[in-house]
mmCIF file of the N, C-alpha and C atoms, coordinates in Angstrom:
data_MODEL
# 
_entry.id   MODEL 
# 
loop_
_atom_site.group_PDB 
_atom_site.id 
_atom_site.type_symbol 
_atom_site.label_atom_id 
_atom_site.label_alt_id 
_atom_site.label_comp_id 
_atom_site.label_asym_id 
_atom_site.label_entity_id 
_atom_site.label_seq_id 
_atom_site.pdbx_PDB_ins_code 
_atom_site.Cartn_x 
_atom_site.Cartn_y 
_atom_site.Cartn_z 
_atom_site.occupancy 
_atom_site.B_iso_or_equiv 
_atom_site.pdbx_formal_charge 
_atom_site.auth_seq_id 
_atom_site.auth_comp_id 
_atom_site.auth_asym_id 
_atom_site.auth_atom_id 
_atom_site.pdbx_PDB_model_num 
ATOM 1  N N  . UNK A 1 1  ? 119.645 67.218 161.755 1.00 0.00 ? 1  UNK A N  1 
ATOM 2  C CA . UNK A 1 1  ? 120.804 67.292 160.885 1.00 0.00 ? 1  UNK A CA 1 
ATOM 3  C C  . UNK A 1 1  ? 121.434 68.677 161.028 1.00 0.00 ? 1  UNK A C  1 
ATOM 4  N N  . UNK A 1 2  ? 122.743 68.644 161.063 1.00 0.00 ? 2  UNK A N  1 
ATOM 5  C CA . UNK A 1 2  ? 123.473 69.969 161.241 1.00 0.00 ? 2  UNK A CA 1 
ATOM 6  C C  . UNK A 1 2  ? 123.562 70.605 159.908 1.00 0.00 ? 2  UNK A C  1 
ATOM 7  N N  . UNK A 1 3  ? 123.174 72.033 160.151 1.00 0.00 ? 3  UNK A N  1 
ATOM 8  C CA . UNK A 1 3  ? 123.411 73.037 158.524 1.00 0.00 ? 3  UNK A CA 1 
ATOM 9  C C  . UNK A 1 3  ? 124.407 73.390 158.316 1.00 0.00 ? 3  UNK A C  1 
ATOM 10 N N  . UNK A 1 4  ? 124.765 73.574 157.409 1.00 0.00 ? 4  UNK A N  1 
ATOM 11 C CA . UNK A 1 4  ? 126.129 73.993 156.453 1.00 0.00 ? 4  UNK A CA 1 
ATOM 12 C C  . UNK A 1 4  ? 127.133 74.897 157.188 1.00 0.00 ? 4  UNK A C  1 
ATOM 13 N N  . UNK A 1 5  ? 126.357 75.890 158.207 1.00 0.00 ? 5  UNK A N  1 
ATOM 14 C CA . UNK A 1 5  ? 126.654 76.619 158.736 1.00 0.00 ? 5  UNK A CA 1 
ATOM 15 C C  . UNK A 1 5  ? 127.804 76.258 160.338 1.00 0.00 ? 5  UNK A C  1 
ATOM 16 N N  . UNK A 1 6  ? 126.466 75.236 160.605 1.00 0.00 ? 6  UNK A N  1 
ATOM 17 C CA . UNK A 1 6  ? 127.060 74.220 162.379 1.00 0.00 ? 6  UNK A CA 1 
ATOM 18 C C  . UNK A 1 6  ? 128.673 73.281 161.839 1.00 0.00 ? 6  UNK A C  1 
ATOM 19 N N  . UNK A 1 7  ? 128.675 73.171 160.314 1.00 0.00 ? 7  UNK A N  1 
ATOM 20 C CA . UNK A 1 7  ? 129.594 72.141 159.589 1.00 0.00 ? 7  UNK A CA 1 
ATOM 21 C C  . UNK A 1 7  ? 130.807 72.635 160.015 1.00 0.00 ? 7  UNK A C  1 
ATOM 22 N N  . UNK A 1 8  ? 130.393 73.881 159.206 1.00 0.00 ? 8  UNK A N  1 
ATOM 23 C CA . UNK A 1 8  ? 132.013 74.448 159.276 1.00 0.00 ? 8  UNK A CA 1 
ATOM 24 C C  . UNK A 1 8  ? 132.744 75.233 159.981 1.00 0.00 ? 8  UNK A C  1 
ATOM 25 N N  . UNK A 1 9  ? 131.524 75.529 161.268 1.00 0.00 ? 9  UNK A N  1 
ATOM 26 C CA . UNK A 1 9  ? 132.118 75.521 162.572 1.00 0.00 ? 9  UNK A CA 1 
ATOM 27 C C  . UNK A 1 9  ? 132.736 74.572 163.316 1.00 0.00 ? 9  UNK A C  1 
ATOM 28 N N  . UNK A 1 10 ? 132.120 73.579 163.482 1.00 0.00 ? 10 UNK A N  1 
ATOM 29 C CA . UNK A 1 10 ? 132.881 72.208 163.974 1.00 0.00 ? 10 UNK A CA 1 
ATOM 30 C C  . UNK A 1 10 ? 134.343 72.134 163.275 1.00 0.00 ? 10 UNK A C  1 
ATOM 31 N N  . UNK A 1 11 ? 134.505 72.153 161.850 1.00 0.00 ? 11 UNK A N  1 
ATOM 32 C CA . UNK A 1 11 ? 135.882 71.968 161.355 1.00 0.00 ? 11 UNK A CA 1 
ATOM 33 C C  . UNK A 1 11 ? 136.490 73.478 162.004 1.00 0.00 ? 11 UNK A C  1 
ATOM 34 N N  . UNK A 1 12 ? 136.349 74.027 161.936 1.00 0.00 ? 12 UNK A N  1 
ATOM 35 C CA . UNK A 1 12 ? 137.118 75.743 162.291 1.00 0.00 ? 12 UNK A CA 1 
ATOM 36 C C  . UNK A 1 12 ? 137.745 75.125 163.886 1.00 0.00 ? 12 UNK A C  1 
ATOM 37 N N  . UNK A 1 13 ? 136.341 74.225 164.770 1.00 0.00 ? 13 UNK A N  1 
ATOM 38 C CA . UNK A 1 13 ? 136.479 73.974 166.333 1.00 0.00 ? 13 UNK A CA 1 
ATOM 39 C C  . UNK A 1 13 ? 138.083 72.934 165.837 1.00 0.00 ? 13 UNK A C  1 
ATOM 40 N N  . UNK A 1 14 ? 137.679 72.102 165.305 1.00 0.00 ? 14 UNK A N  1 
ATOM 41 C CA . UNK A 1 14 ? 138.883 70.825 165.288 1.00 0.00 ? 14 UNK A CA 1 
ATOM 42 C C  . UNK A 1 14 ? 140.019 71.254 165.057 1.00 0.00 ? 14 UNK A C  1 
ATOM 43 N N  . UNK A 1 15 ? 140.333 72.140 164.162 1.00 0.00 ? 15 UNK A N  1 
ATOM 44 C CA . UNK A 1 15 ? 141.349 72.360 162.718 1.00 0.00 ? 15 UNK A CA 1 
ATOM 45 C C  . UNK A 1 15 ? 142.163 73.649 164.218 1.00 0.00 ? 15 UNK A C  1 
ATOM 46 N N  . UNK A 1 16 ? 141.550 74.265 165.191 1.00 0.00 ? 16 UNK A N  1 
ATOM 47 C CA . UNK A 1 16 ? 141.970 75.096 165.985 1.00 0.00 ? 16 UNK A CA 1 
ATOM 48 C C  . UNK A 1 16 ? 142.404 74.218 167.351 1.00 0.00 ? 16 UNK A C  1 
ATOM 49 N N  . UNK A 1 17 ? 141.821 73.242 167.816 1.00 0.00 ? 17 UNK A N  1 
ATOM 50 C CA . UNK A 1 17 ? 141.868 72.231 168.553 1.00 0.00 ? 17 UNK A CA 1 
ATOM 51 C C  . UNK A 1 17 ? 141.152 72.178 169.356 1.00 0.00 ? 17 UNK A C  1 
ATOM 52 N N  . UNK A 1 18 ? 140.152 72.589 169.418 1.00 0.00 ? 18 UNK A N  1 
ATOM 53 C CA . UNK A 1 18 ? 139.548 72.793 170.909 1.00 0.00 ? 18 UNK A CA 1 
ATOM 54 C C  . UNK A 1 18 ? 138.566 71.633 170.696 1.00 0.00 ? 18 UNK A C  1 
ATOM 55 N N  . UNK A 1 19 ? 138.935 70.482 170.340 1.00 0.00 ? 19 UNK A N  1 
ATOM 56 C CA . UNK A 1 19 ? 138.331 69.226 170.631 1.00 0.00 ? 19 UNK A CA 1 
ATOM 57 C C  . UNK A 1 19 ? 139.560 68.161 171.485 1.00 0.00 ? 19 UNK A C  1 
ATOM 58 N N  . UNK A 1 20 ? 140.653 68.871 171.392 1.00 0.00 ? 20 UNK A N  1 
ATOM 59 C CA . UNK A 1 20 ? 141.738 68.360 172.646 1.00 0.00 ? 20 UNK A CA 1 
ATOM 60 C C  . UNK A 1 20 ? 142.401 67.563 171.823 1.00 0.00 ? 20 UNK A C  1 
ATOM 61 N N  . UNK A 1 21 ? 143.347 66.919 172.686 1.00 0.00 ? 21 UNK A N  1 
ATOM 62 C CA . UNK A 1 21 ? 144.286 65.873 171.243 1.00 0.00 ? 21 UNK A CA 1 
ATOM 63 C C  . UNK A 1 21 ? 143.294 64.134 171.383 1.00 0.00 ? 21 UNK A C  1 
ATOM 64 N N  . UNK A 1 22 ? 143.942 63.476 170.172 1.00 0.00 ? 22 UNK A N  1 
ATOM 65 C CA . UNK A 1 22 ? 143.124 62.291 169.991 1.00 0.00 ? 22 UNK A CA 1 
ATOM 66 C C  . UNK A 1 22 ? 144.751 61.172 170.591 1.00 0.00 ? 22 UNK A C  1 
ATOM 67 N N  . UNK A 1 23 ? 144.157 60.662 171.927 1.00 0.00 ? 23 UNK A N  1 
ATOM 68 C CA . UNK A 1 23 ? 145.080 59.447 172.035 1.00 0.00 ? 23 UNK A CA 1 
ATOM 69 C C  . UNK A 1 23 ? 145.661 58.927 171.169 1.00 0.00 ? 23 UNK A C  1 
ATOM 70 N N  . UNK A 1 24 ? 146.954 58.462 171.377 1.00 0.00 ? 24 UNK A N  1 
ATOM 71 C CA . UNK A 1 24 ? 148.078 57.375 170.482 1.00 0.00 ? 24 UNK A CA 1 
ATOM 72 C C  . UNK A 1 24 ? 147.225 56.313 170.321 1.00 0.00 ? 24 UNK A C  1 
ATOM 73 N N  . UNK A 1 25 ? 146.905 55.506 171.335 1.00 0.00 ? 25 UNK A N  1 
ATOM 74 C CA . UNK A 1 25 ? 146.146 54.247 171.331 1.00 0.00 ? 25 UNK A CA 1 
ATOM 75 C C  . UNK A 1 25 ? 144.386 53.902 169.976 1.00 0.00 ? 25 UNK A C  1 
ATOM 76 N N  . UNK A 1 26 ? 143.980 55.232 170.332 1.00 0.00 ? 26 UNK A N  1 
ATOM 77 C CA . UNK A 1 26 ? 143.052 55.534 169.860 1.00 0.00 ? 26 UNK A CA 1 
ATOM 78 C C  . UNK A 1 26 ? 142.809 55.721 168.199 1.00 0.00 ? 26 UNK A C  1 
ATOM 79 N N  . UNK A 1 27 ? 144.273 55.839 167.786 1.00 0.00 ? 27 UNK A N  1 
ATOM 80 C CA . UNK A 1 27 ? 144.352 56.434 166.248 1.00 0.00 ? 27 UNK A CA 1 
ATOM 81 C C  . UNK A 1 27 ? 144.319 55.554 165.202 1.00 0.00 ? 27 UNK A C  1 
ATOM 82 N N  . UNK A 1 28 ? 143.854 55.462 164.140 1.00 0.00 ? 28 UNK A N  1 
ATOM 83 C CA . UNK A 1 28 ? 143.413 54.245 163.610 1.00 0.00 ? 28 UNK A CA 1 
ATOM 84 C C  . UNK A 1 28 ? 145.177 53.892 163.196 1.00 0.00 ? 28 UNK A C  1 
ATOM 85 N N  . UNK A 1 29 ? 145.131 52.819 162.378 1.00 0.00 ? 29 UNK A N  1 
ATOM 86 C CA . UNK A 1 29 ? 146.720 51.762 162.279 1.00 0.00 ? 29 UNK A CA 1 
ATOM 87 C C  . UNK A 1 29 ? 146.589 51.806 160.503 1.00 0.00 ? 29 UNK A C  1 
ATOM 88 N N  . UNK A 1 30 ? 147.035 51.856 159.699 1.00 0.00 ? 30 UNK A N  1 
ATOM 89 C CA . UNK A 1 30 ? 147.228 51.058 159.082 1.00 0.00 ? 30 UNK A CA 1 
ATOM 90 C C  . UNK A 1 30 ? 147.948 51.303 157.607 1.00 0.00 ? 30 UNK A C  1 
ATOM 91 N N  . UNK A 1 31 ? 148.341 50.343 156.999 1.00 0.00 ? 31 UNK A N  1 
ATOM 92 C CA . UNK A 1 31 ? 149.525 50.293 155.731 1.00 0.00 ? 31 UNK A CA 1 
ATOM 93 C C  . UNK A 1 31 ? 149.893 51.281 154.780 1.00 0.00 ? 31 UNK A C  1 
ATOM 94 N N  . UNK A 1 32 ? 150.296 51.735 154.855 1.00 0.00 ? 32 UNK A N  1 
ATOM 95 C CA . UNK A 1 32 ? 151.400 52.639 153.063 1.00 0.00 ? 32 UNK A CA 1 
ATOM 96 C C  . UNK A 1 32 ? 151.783 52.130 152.281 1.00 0.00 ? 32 UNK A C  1 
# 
């Protein structure tokens, strides 16, 4: 299990992008 610590590195990684972009196709769909 990742610690509190590995957490909010991963969000810092995403929120900066260096997880790359997420495909159109890929993105979930749905209603408003």
């Amino acid at each position: 299990m990742n610690d509190e610590a590995e957490i909010r590195q991963a969000y810092r990684d995403f929120h900066a992008g260096k997880f790359g972009e997420v495909p159109r196709q890929a993105r979930l769909h749905y209603d408003r």
